[in-house]
py3Dmol code that shows the C-alpha trace and the ligand (Angstrom):
import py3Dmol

protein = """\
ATOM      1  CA  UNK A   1      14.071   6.852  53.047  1.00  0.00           C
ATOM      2  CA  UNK A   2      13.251   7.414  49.070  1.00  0.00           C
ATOM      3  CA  UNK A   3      10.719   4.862  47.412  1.00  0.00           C
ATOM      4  CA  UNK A   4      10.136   4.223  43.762  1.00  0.00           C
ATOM      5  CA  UNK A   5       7.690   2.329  41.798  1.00  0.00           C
ATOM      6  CA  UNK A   6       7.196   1.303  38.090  1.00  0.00           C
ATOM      7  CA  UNK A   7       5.390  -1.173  36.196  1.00  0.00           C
ATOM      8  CA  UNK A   8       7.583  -2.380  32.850  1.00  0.00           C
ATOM      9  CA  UNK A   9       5.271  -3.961  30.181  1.00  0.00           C
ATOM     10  CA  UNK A  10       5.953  -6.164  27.665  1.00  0.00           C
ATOM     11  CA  UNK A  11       4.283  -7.918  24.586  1.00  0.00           C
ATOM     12  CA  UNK A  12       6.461 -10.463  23.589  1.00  0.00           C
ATOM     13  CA  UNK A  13       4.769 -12.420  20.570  1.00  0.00           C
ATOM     14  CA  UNK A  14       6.013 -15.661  20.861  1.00  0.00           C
ATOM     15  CA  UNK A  15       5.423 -17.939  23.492  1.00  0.00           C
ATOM     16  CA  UNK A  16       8.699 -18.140  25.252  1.00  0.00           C
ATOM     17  CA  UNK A  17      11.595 -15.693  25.546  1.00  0.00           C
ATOM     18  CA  UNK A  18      14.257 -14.045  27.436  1.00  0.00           C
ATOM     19  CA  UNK A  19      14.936 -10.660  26.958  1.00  0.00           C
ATOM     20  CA  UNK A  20      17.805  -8.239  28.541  1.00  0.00           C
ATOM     21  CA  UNK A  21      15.695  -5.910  31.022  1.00  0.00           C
ATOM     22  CA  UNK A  22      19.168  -4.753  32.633  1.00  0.00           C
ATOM     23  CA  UNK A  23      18.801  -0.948  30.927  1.00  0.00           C
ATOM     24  CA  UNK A  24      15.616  -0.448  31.802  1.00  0.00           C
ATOM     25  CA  UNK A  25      15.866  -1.043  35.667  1.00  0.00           C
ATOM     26  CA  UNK A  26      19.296   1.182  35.352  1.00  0.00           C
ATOM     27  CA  UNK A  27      16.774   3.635  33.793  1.00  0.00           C
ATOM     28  CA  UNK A  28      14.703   3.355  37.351  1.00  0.00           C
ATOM     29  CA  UNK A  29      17.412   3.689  39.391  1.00  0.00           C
ATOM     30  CA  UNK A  30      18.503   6.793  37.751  1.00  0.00           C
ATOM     31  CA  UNK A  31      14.979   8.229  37.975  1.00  0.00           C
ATOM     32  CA  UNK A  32      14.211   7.169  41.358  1.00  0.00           C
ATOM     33  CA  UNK A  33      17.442   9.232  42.635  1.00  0.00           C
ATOM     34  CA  UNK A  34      18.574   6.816  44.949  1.00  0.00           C
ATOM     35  CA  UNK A  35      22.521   6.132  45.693  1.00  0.00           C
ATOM     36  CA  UNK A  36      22.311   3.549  48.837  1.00  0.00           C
ATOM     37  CA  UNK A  37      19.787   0.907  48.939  1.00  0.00           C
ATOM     38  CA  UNK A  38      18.249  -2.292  47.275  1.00  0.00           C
ATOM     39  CA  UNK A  39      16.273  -3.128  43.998  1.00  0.00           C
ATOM     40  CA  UNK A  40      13.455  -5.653  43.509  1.00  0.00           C
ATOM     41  CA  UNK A  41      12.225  -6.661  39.869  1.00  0.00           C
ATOM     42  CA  UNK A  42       9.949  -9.186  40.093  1.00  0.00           C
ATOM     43  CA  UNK A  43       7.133 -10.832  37.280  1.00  0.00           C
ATOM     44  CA  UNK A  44       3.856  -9.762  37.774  1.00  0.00           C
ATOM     45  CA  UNK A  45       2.472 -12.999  36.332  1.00  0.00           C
ATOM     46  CA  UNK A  46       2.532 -16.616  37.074  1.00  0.00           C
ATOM     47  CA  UNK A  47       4.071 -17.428  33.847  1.00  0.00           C
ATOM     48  CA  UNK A  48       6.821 -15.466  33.515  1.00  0.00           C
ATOM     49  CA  UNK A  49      10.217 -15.154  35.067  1.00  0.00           C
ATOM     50  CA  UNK A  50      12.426 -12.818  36.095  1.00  0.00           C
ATOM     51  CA  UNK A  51      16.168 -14.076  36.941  1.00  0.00           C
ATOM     52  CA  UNK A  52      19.802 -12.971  37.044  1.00  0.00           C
ATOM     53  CA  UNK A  53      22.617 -14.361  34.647  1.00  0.00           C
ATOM     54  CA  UNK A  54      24.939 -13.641  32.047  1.00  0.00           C
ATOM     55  CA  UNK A  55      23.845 -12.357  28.390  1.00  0.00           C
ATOM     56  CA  UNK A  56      24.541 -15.339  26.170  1.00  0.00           C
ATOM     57  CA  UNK A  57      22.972 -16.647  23.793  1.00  0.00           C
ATOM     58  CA  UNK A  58      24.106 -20.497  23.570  1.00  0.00           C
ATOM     59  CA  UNK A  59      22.883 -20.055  27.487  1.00  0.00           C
ATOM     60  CA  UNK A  60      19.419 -18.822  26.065  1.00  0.00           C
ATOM     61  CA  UNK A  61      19.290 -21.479  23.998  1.00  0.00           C
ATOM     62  CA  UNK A  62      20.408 -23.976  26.779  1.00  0.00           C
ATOM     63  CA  UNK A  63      17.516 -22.633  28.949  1.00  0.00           C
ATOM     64  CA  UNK A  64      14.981 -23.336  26.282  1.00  0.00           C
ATOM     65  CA  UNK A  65      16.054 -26.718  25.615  1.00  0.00           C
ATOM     66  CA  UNK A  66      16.958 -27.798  29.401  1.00  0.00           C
ATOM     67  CA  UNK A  67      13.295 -26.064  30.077  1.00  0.00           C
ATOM     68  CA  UNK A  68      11.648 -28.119  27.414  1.00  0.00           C
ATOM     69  CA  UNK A  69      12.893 -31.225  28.685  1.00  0.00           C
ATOM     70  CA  UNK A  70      11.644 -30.749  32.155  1.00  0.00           C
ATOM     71  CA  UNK A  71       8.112 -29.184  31.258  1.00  0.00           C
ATOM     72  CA  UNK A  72       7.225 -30.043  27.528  1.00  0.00           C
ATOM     73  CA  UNK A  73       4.530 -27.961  26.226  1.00  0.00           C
ATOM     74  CA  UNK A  74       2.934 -30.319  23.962  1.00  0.00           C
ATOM     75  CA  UNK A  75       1.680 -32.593  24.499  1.00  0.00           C
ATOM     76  CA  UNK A  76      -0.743 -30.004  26.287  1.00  0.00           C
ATOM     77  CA  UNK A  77      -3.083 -32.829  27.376  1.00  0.00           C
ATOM     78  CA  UNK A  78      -0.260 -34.321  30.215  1.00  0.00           C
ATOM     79  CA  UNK A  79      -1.271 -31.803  32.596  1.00  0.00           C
ATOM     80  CA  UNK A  80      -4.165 -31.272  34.641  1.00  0.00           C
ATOM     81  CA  UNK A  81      -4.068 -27.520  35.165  1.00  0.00           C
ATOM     82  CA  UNK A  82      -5.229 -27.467  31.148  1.00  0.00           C
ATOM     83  CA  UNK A  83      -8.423 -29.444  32.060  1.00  0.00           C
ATOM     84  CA  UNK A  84      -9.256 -25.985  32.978  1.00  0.00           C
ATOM     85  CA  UNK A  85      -9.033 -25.193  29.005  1.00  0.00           C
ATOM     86  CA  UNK A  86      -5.973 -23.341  29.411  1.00  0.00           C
ATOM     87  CA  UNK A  87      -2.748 -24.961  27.225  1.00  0.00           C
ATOM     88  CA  UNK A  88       0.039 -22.931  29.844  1.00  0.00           C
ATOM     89  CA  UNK A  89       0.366 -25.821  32.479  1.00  0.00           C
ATOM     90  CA  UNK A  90       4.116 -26.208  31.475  1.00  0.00           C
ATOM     91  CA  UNK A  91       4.563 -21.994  31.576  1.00  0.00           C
ATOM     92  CA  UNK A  92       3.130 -22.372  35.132  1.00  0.00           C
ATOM     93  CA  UNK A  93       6.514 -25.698  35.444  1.00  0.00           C
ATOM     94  CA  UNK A  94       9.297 -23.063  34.008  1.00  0.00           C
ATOM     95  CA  UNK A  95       8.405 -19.722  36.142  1.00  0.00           C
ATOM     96  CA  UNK A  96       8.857 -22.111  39.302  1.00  0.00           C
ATOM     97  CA  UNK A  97      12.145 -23.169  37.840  1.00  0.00           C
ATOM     98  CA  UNK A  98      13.019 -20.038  36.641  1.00  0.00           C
ATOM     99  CA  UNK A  99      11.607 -17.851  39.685  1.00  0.00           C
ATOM    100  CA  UNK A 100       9.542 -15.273  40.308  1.00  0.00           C
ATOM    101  CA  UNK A 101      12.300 -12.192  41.222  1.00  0.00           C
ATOM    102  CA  UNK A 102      15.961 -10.175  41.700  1.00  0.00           C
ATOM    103  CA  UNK A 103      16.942  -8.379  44.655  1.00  0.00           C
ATOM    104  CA  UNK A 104      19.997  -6.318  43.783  1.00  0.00           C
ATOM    105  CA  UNK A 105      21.901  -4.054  45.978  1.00  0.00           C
ATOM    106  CA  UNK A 106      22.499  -0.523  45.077  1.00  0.00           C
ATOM    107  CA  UNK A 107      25.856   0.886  45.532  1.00  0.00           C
ATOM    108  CA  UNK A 108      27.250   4.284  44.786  1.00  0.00           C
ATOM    109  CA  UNK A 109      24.364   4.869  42.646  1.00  0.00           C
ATOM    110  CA  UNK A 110      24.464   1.458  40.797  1.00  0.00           C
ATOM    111  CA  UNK A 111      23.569  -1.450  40.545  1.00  0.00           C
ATOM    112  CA  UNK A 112      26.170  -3.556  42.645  1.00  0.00           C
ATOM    113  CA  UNK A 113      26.360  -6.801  39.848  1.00  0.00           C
ATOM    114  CA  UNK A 114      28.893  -9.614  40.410  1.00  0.00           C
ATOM    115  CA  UNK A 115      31.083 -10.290  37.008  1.00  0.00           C
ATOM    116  CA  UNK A 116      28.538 -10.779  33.862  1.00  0.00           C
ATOM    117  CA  UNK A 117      25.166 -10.295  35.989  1.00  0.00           C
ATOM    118  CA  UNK A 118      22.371  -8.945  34.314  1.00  0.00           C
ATOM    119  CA  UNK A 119      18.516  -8.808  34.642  1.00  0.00           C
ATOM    120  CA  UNK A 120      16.283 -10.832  32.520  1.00  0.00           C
ATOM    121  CA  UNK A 121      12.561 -11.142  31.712  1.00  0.00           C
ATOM    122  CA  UNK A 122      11.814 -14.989  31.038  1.00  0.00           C
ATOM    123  CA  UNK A 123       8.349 -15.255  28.832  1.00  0.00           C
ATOM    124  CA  UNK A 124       7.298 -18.782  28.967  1.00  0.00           C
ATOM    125  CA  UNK A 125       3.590 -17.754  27.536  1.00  0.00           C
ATOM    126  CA  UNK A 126       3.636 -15.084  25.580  1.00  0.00           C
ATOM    127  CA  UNK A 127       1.812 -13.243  23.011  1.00  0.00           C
ATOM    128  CA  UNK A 128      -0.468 -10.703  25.611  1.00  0.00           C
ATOM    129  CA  UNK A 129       0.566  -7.543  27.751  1.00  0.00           C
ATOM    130  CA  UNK A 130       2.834  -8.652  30.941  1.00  0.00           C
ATOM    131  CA  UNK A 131       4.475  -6.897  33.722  1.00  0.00           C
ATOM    132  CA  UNK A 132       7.663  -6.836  36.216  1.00  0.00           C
ATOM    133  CA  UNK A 133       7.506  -4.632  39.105  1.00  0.00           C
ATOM    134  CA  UNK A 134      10.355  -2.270  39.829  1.00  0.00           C
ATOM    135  CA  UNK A 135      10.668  -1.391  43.766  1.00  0.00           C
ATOM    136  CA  UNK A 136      13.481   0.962  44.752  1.00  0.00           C
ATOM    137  CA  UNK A 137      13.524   1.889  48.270  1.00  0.00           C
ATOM    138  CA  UNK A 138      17.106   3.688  50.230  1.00  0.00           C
ATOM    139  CA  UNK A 139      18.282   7.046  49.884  1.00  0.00           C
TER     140      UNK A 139
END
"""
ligand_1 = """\
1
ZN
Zn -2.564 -21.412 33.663
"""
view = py3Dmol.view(width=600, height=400)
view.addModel(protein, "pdb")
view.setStyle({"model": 0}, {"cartoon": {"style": "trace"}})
view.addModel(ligand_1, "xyz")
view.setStyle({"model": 1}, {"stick": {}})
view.zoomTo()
view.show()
């Protein structure tokens, strides 16, 4: 059995976004060599996200509002975890929501999508370095 390992990092400067990661773990899988096996991408922090849907933008747009409603970020002062003197209580809310990772299965040298899948990074407190972890293991 192969194994491969990368870090992807990211910088996003505002506070929340989703962003398309979908070429870049096709660019792993390609390097890694492997034809038959599975793929996890998972956030390496507690305040990001990474999930599977389609690329659309209303949907982006949905996210951010439906996300909003459910975990406001102001005002900052509703949550306890900022009595710490951190303002990301409501980051911590939307990575639970959004989750923390994607298995997908590798067929044939690709990555085995149902209709309009793709990967996505979910920033919900941005504006430092972040990571996602890309395991490949199969053969
Ligand atoms: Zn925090």
């Amino acid at each position: 059995m192969k194994s491969y390992r990368k870090e992807l990092w990211f910088n996003i400067p505002s506070r929340r976004a989703f962003i398309n990661i979908t070429p870049q773990v096709e660019e792993c899988l390609r390097d890694s060599g492997i034809r038959e096996g599975l793929a996890l991408v998972n956030a390496m922090h507690i305040t990001a996200s990474v999930f599977i849907n389609d690329d659309e933008s209303g949907l982006h747009q949905d996210y951010e509002r439906w996300l909003e409603n459910l975990a406001p970020h102001e005002p900052v002062s509703q949550y306890l975890h900022n009595r710490t003197g951190e303002d990301n209580a409501d980051a911590h809310l939307k990575r639970q929501v959004m989750g923390r990772e994607v298995v997908v299965a590798i067929t044939n040298g690709r990555l085995d999508f149902g209709p309009w899948e793709q990967i996505f990074y979910g920033e919900f407190d941005g504006g430092r370095r972040k990571r996602v972890l890309v395991k490949i293991i199969g053969e």
